[in-house]
C-alpha positions in Angstrom: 0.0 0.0 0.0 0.8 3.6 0.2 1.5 6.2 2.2 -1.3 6.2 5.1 -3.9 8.3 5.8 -6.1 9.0 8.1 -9.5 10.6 7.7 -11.7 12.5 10.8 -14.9 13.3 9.5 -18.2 12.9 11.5 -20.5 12.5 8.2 -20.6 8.9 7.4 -21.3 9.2 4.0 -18.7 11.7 3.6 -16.2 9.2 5.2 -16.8 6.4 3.7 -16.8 8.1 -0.1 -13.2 10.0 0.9 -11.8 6.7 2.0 -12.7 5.1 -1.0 -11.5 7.8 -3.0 -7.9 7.3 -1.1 -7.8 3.4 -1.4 -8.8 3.5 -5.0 -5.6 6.1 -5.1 -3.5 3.8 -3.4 -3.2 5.2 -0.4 -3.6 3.0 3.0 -6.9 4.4 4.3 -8.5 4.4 7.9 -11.1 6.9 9.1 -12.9 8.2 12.3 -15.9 9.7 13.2 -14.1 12.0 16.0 -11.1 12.4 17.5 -11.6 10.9 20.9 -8.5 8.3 20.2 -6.2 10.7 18.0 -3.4 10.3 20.2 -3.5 6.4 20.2 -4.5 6.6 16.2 -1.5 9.0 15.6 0.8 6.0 17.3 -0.2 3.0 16.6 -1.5 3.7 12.6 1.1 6.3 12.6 -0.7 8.4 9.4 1.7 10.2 7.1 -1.5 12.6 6.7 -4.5 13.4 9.0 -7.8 14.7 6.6 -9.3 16.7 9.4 -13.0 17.8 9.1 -13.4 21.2 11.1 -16.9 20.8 12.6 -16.8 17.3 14.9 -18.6 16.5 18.0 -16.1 16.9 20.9 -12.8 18.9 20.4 -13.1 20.2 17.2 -10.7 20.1 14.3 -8.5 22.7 15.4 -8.2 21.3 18.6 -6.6 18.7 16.7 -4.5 19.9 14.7 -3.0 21.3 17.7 -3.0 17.2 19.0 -1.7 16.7 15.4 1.5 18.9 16.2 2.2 17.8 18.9 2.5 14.4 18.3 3.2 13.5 14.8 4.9 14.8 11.5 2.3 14.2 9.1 1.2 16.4 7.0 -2.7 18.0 7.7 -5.5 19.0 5.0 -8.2 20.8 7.1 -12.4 19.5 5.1 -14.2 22.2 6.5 -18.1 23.6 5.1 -16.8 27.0 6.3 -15.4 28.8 3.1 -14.6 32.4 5.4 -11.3 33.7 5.1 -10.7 33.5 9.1 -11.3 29.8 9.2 -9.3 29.7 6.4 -6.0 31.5 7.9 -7.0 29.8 11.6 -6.1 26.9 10.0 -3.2 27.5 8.2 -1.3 29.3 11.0 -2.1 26.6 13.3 -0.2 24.5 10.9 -2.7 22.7 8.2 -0.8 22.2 4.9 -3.9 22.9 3.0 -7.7 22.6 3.2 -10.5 22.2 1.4 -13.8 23.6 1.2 -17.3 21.5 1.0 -18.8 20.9 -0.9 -15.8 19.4 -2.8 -15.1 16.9 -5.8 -13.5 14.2 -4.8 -10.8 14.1 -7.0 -9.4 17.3 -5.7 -9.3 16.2 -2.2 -6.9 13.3 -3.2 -4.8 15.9 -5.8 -4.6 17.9 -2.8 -3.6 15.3 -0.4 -1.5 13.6 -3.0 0.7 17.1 -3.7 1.1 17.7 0.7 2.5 14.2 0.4 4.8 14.7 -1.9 5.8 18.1 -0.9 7.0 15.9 2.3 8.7 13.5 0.6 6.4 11.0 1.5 5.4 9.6 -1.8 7.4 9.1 -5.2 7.4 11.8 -7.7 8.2 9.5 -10.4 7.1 6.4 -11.2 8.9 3.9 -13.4 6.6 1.4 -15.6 8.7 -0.4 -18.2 10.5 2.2 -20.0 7.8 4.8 -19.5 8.7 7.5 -16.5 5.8 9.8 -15.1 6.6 12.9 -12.6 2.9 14.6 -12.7 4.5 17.0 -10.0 6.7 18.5 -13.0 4.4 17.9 -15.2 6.9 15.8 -17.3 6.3 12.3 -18.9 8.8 10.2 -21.3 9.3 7.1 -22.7 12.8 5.6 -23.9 14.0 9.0 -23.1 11.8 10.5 -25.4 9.5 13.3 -23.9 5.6 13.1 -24.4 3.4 15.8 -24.4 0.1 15.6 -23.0 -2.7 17.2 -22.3 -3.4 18.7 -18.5 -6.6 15.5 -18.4 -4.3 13.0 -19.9 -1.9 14.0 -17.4 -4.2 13.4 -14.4 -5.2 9.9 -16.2 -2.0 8.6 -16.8 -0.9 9.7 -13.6 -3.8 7.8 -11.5 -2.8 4.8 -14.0 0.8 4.9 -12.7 0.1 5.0 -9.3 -2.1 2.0 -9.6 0.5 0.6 -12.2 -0.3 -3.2 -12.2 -3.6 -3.4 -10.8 -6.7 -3.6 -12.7 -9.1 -0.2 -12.7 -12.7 0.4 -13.5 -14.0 3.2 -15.8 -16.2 4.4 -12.2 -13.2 4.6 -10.3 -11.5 6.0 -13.4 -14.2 9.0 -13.2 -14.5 10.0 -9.8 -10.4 9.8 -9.4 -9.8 12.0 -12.7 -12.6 13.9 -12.9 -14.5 13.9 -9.7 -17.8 12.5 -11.4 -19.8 9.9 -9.7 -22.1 9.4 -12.6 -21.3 6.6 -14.8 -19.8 8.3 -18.3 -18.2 5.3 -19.6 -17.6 7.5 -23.2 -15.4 10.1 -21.5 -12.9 7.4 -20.3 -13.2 5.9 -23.1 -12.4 8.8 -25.3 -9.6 9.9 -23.2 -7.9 6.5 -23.0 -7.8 5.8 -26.6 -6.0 9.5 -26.8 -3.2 8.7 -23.9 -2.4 4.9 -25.5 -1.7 6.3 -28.8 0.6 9.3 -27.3 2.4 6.7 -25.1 2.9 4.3 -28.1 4.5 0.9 -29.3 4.9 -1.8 -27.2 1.5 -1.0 -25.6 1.4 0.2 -21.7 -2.4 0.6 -21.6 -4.3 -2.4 -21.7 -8.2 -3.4 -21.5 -9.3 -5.9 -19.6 -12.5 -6.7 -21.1 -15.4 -6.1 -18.5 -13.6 -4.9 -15.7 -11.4 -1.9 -17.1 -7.5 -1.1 -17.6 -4.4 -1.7 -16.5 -0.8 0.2 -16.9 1.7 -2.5 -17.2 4.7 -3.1 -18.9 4.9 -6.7 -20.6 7.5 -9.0 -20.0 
């Protein structure tokens, strides 16, 4: 798995939706409805980043952060429904490496916890698949050396693809990763795909696995 995260947010269906968002990414999941155990959550699943929703029964979130500070290094993204500058800053200067407002997509939220983590060092920049090397931080792709351009989308695509390099992926995880869509638009993956295999070329990287979705793989 990946680097862990852990997610604090009181709204179930809010929880469970982010989590799933973060597996699907890779990342090594867990989440809780408050903070009453943060100190024994920050030591024994020892996050490399804490989501921390704002507005939780109990000590709130920036009681927590200030937990968060004190014992750990990870890195924080504050999930707050107030958008005012104050709560904002609060944040910030109390140490959050970024937040995010709700209502959200869901794809941000993991762009934005995926950029803290590697901001830290805590996740790869690059990623190696065969002779194809991806660094979405500097916006840079090659293959044999030879530099690809693509499109800001294609980016994010290949990207998720690389990060799941090896694993099978479905066109719904495929949209709400991407593109933050949790209707099913099976054409816009489809569209986009075709685009990135032909940029990225002979021998194929991409492949379809029929009725369940694609895979980034190099073949041996």
């Amino acid at each position: 798995m990946g680097a862990r995260v852990l997610v604090v947010e009181d709204a179930e269906a809010i929880r469970t939706a982010v989590l799933a968002g973060l597996t699907g990414a890779g990342f090594d999941a867990a989440g809780r409805a408050d903070g009453s155990g943060l100190e024994h959550d920050l030591e024994a699943f020892r996050p490399d980043l804490v989501v921390l929703d704002v507005m939780l029964p109990g000590r709130d979130g920036f009681a927590l952060l200030e937990v968060v500070r004190r014992h750990s290094d990870a890195g924080v993204v504050v999930l707050t429904a107030r958008d005012g500058v104050d709560d904002r800053l609060r944040g910030l200067h109390g140490g959050a490496d970024d937040y995010v407002v709700k209502p959200f997509a869901l794809a941000e939220l993991v762009a934005r916890v995926t950029a803290v983590l590697r901001r830290m060092g805590r996740t790869p920049s690059t990623v190696e698949v065969g002779d194809l090397l991806v660094d979405a931080a500097a916006g840079a792709v090659s293959r044999a050396g030879v530099p690809i351009e693509l499109t800001a989308t294609e980016l994010r695509l290949l990207d998720y693809l690389a990060t799941q390099r090896g694993r099978v992926v479905g066109k719904g995880q495929i949209l709400t990763r991407v593109w933050g869509y949790t209707e099913y638009d099976p054409n816009l993956v489809e569209v986009h795909v075709s685009a990135l295999r032909r940029k990225l070329g002979e021998p194929r990287l991409l492949h379809t696995v029929r009725g369940l979705g694609y895979v980034l793989r190099a073949e041996a």
